[in-house]
C-alpha positions as CSV (number, residue, x, y, z in Angstrom):
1,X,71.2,152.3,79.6
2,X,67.7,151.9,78.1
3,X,65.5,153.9,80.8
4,X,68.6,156.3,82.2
5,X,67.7,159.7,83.0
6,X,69.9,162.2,80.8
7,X,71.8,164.8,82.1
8,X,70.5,167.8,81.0
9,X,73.3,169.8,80.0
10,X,75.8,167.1,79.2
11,X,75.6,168.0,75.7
12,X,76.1,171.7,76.5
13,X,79.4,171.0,77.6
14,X,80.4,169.4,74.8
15,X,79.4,171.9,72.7
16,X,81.3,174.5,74.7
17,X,84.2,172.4,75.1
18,X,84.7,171.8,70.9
19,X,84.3,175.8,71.1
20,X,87.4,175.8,73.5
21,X,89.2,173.0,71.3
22,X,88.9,174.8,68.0
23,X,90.2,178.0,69.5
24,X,93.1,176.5,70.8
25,X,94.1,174.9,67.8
26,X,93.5,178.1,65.7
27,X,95.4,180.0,68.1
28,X,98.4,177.2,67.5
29,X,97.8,177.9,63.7
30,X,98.5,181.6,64.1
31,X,102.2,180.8,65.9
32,X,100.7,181.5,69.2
33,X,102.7,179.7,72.3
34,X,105.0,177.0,72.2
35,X,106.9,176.0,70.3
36,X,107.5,179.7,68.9
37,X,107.2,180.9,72.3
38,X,108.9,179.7,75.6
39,X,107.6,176.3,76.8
40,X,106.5,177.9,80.2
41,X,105.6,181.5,79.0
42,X,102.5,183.3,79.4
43,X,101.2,182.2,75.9
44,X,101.7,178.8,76.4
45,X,99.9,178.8,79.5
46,X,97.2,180.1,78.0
47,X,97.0,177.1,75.1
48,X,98.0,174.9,77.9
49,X,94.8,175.8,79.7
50,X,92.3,176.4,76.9
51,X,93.4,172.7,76.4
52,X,93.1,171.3,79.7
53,X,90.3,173.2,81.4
54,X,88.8,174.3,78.4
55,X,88.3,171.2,76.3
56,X,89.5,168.4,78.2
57,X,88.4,169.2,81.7
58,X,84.3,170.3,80.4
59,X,84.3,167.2,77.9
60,X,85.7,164.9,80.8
61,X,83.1,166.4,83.5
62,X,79.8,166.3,80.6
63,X,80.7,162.9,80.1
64,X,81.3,161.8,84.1
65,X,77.8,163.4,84.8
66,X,76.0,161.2,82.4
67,X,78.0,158.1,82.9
68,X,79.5,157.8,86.8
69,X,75.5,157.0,87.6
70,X,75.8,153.8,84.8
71,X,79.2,153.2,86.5
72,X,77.5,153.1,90.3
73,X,73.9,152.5,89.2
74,X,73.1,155.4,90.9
75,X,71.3,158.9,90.4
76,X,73.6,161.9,90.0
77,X,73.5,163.2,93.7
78,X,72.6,167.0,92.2
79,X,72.5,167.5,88.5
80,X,70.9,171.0,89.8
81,X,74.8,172.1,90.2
82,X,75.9,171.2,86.6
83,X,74.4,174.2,84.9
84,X,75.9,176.5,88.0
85,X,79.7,174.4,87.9
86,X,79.5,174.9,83.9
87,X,79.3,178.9,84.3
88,X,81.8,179.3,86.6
89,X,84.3,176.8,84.9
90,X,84.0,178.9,81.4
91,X,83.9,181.9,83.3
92,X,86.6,181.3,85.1
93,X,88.9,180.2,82.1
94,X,88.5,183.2,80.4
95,X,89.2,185.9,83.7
96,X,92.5,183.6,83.9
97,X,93.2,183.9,80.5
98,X,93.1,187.5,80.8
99,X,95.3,187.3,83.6
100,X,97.9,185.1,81.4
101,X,97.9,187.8,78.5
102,X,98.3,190.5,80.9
103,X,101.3,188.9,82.2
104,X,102.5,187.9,78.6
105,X,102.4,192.1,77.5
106,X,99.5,191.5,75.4
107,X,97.7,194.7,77.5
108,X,98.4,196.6,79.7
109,X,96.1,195.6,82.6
110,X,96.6,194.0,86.5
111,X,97.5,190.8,87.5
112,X,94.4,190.5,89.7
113,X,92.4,188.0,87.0
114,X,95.0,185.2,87.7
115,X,94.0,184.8,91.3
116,X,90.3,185.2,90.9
117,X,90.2,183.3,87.7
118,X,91.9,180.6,89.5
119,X,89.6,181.2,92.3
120,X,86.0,180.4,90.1
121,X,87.9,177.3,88.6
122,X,88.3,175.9,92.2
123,X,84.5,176.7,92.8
124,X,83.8,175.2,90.2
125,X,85.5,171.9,90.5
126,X,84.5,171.9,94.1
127,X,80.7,171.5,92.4
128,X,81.7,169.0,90.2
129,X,83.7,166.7,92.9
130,X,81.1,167.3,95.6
131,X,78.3,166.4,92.8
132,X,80.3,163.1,91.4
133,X,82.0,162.7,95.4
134,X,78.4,162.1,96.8
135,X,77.0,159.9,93.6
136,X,80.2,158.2,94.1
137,X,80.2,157.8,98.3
138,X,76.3,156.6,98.4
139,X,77.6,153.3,96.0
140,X,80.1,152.0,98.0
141,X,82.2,149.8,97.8
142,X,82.7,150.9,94.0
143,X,83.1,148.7,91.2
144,X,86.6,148.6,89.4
145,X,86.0,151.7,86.9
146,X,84.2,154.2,89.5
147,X,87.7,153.8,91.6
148,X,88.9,155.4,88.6
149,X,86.9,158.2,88.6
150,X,87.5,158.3,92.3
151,X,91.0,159.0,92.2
152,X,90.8,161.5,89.0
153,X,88.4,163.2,92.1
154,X,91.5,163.8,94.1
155,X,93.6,164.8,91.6
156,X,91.7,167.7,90.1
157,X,91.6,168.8,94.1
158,X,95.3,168.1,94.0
159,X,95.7,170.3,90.4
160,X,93.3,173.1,91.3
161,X,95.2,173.6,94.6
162,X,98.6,174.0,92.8
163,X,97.2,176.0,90.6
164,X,95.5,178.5,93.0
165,X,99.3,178.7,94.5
166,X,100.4,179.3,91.2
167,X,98.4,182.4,90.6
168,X,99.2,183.9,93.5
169,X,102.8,183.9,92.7
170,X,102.2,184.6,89.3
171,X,100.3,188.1,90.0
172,X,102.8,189.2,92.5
173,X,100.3,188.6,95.9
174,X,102.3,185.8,97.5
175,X,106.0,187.1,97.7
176,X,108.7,185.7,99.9
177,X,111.3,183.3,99.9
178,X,109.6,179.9,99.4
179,X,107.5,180.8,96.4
180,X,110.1,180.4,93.8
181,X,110.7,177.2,94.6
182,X,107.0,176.6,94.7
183,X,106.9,177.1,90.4
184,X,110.3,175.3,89.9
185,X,109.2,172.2,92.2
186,X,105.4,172.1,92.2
187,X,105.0,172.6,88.8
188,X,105.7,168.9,87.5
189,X,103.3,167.8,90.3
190,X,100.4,170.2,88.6
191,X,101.2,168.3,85.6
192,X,101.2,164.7,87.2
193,X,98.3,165.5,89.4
194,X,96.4,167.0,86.2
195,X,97.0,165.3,82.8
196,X,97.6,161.9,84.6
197,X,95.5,161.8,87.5
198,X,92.5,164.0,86.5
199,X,92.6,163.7,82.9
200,X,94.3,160.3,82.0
201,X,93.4,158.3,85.2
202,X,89.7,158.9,84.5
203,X,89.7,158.5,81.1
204,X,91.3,155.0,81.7
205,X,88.5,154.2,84.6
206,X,85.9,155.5,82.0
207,X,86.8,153.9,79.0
208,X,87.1,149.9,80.5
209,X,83.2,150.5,80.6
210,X,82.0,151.9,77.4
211,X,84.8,149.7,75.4
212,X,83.2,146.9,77.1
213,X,79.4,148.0,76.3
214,X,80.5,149.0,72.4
215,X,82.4,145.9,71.7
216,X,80.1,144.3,73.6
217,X,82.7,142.6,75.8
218,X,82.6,140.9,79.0
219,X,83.4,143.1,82.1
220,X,82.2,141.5,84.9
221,X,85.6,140.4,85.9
222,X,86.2,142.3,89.3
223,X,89.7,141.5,88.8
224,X,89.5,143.6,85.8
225,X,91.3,146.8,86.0
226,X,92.3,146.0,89.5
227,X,96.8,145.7,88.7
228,X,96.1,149.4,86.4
229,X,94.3,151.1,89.5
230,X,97.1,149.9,91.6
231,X,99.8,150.8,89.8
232,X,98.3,154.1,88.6
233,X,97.1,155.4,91.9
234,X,100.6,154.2,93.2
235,X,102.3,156.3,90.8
236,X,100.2,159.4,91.5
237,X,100.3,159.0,95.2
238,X,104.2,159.0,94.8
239,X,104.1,161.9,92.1
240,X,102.0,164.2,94.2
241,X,102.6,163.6,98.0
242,X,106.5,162.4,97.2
243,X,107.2,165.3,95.1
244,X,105.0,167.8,98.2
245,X,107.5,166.1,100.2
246,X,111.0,165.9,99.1
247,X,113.3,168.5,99.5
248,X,113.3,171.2,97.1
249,X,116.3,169.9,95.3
250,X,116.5,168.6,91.5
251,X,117.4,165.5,92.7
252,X,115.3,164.5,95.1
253,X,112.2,165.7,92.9
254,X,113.9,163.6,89.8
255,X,114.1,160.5,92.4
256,X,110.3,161.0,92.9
257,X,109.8,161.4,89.1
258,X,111.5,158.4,88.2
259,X,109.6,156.1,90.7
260,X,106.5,157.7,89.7
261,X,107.4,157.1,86.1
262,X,108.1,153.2,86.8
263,X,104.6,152.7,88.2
264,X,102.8,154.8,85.8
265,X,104.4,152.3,83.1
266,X,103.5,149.5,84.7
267,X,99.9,150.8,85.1
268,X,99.5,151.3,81.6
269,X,100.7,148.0,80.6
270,X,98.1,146.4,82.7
271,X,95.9,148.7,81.0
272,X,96.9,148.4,77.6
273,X,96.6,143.5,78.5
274,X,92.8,144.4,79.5
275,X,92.0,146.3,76.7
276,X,93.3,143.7,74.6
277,X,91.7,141.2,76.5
278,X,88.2,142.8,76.0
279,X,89.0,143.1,72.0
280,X,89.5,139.4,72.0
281,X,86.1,138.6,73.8
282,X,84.3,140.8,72.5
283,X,80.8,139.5,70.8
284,X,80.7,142.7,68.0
285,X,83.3,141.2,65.7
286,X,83.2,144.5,63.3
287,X,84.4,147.1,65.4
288,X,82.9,150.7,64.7
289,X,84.5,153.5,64.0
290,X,85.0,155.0,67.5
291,X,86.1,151.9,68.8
292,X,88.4,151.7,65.9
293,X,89.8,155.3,66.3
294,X,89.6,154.6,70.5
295,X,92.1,152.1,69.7
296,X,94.5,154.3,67.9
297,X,95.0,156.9,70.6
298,X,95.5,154.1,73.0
299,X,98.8,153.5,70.5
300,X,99.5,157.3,70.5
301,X,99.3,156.5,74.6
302,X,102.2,153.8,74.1
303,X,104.2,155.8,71.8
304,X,103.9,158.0,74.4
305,X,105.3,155.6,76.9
306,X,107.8,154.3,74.8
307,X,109.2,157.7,73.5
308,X,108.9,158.8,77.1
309,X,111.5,155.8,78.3
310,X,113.4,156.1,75.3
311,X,114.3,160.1,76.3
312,X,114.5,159.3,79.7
313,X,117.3,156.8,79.7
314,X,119.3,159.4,76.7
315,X,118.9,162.1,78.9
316,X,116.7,164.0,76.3
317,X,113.5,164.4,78.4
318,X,113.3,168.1,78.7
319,X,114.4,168.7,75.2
320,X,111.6,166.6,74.3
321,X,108.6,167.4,76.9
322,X,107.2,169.8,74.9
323,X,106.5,166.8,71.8
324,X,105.5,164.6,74.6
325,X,102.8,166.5,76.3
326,X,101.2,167.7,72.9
327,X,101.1,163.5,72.2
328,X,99.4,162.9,75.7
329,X,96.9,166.0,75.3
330,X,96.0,165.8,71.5
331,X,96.6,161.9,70.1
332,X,95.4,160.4,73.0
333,X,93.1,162.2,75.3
334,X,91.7,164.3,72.2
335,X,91.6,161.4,70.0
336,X,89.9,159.4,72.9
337,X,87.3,162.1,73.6
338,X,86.4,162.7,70.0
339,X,86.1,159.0,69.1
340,X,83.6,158.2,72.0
341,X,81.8,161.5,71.4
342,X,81.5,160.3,68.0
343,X,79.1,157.5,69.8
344,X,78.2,158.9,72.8
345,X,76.3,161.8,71.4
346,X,74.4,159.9,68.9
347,X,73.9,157.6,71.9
348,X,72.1,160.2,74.0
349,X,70.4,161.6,70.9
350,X,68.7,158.1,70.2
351,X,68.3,157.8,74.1
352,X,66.3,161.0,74.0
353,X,64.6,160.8,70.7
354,X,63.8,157.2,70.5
355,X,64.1,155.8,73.6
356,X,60.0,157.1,74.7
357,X,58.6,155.7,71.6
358,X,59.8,152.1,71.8
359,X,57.8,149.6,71.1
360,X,55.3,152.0,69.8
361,X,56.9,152.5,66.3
362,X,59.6,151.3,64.3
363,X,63.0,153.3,65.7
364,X,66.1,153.2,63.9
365,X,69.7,151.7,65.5
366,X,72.2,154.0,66.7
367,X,74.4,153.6,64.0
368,X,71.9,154.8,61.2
369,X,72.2,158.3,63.2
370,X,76.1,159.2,61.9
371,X,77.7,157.9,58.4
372,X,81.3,156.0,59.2
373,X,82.3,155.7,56.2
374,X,82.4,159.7,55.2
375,X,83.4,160.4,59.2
376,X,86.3,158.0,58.9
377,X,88.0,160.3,56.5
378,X,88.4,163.4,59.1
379,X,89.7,160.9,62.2
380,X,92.5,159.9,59.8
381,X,93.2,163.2,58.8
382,X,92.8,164.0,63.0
383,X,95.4,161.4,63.6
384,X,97.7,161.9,61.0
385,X,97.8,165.5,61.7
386,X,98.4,164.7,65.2
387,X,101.5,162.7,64.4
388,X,102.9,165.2,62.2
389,X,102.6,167.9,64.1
390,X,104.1,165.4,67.4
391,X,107.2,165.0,64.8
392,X,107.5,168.6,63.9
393,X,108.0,168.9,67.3
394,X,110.3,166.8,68.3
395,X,112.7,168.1,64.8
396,X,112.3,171.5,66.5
397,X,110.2,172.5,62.9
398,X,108.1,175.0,64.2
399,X,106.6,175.6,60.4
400,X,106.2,172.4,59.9
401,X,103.8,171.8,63.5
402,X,101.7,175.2,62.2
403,X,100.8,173.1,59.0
404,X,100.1,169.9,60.5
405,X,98.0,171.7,63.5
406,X,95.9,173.6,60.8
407,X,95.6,169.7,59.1
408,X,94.3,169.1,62.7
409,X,92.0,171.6,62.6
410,X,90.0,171.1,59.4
411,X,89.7,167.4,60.6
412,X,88.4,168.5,63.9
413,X,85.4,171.3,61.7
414,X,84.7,168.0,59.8
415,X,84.3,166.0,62.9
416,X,81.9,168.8,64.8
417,X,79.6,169.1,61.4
418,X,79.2,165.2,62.0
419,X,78.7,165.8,65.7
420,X,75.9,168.4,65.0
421,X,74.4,166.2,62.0
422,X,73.9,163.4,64.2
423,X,72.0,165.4,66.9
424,X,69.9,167.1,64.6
425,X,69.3,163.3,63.0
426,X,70.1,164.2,59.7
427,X,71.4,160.8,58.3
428,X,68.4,158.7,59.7
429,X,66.1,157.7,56.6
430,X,62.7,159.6,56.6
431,X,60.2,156.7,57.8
432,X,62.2,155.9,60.9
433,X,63.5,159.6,61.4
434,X,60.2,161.2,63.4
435,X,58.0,158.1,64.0
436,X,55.4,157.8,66.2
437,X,55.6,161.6,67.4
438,X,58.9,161.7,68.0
439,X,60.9,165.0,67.7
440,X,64.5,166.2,66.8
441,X,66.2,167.0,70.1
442,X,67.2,170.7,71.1
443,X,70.9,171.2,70.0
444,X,72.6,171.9,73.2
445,X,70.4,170.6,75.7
446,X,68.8,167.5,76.5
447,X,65.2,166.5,77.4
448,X,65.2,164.8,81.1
């Protein structure tokens, strides 16, 4: 990537999305939401989506803005819309949020903000599809990880859709018969369409190239990630247009489920052999420490799967969704987003800082910009937290999850004081740290 342009504000939104992460898991702390509060009430909508949009979503678009023009080898078709698609993303979350804690009794207010709130999230990830569509459309035909991000695309059209619907009914301005069984049918295909087609699906795409260029692994392979994307988009396609289109009865929607379920498995075991299979060629034998941690929510992922099938065939899924989702959303896409921001934003610092002086001065290696072995203590705390708080859950010890999610959050302070150390290059020795005229980055937004 030596010579990439940098995306402006791709570290803003990863500043603002750790804002959005450590309010949600304070908010968990104080008892707010599920699991002392009904699984699909107002509160836990409002966790669910400081989660998703909040965190996830801004961390997964920051990071697609930088890296889907190393995916294509292409220029970012307008990176003029990521400043205007970051306002009305944050602004839309919180005029939705407003609208969930009216509807929850918190004050006494209208309903109104679910609707528009919804309304500035869809412009917003209209910017950021038509911004990563067109980078996307003028490299085709896309290598293995771009179809990925392709599909993720579609999805977030697919969950920002739903969710408009949702609103509506939600605030009382869509009323008649059909809406009802709009929430009780659409809303597993939200979830589908969102955590595993927006979210997950991308990460997946995303990840096969930068644990390829961190391990320093082969990935030429065009074969590689070819049975995952097939399988995945597969089980998405069914999700989403099979669950549209069956009849709004539980069992044809848990027919659709199941299918969907059976090739999302079989997507992530193809997953889970190439991963493996770019460990063992990999040419950096001594993994670092966000490969190392990348690795361990991939097993949160499996437990995932595995607890997933194991409720399924007991007929203990529903009891148990509430466990798995918090496993999908915090040990493995939070675990994966932390670890590679870990290296990604020294990455860009280094890029930034040292990349013009090269060959000019002596630079330091990206790795003398953060200090593993005192960041390695808050990722295990993280991820031990995180299975705590998964097994609180599933014992129905709602105590029990508050202490392990304020464990979580302590780990996640310690991770963001690393984050900010790193860009402001406080670990690099003093004769490499400003050589040759170079200067310590901006905090939250990047040189071009």
């Amino acid at each position: 990537m030596i010579g990439t342009s940098l995306c402006k504000w791709t570290v803003s939104y990863f500043a603002l999305a750790v804002v959005w992460l450590l309010l949600a898991e304070g908010v968990m702390v104080a008892g707010f939401g599920f699991p002392h509060d009904d699984i699909g009430g107002p509160d836990t909508l409002v966790i669910v989506h400081i989660v998703c949009i909040g965190w996830l979503s801004t961390a997964v678009c920051g990071a697609l803005f930088q890296f889907v023009p190393v995916l294509v080898a292409r220029p970012l078709y307008a990176e003029r819309w990521t400043l205007p698609a970051l306002a009305l993303l944050t602004l839309g979350l919180m005029v939705l949020l407003a609208g969930f804690l009216a509807l929850g009794g918190h004050f006494n207010g209208p309903r109104w903000p679910l609707p528009v709130g919804a309304g500035l999230l869809t412009s917003g990830f209209a910017l950021v599809v038509a911004n990563l569509g067109m980078t996307l459309w003028s490299a085709r035909p896309l290598p293995g990880p771009a179809r990925f991000v392709a599909v993720g695309l579609a999805c977030i059209c697919v969950t920002a859709a739903f969710g408009g619907m949702f609103s509506l009914v939600l605030s009382g301005t869509a009323v008649g018969a059909p809406w009802p069984d709009l929430l009780l049918s659409g809303i597993p295909i939200h979830a589908i369409a969102g955590l595993g087609g927006w979210l997950t699906f991308t990460a997946m795409g995303v990840s096969y190239r930068l644990l390829a260029m961190f391990m320093l692994a082969p990935d030429g392979d065009a074969r590689l990630g070819r049975p995952a994307w097939r399988a995945g988009a597969a089980a998405l396609a069914v999700g989403v247009v099979g669950g549209v289109l069956a009849p709004w009865r539980a069992s044809g929607l848990n027919l659709v489920l199941l299918l969907a379920g059976a090739a999302a498995l079989l997507s992530l075991a193809a997953y889970g052999r190439d991963v493996l299979g770019l460990y063992r060629t990999r040419k950096r034998r001594a993994l670092e420490l966000n490969t190392r941690m990348s690795l361990l929510a991939l097993g949160s992922l499996v437990a995932v799967a595995i607890l997933g099938a194991a409720s399924a065939a007991t007929g203990s899924l529903q009891s148990h969704a509430g466990a798995l989702v918090f496993l999908v959303a915090f040990g493995w896409l939070t675990g994966l987003v932390l670890a590679n921001l870990y290296k990604i934003i020294p990455f860009l610092t280094w890029l930034e800082t040292y990349g013009p002086v090269m060959g000019r001065a002596p630079t330091p290696r990206v790795q003398d910009l953060v200090a593993e072995r005192r960041a390695s203590k808050w990722f295990v705390l993280f991820f031990a937290g995180i299975w705590v708080a998964t097994m609180m859950l599933w014992i129905d010890a709602a105590p029990g999850f508050r202490i392990a999610v304020a464990v979580v959050t302590v780990a996640t302070l310690g991770l963001v004081e690393e984050l900010v150390r790193a860009r402001r290059l406080a670990d690099v020795a003093e004769p490499l740290r400003l050589s040759a005229g170079a200067a310590v980055p901006r905090l939250l937004v990047s040189r071009n």
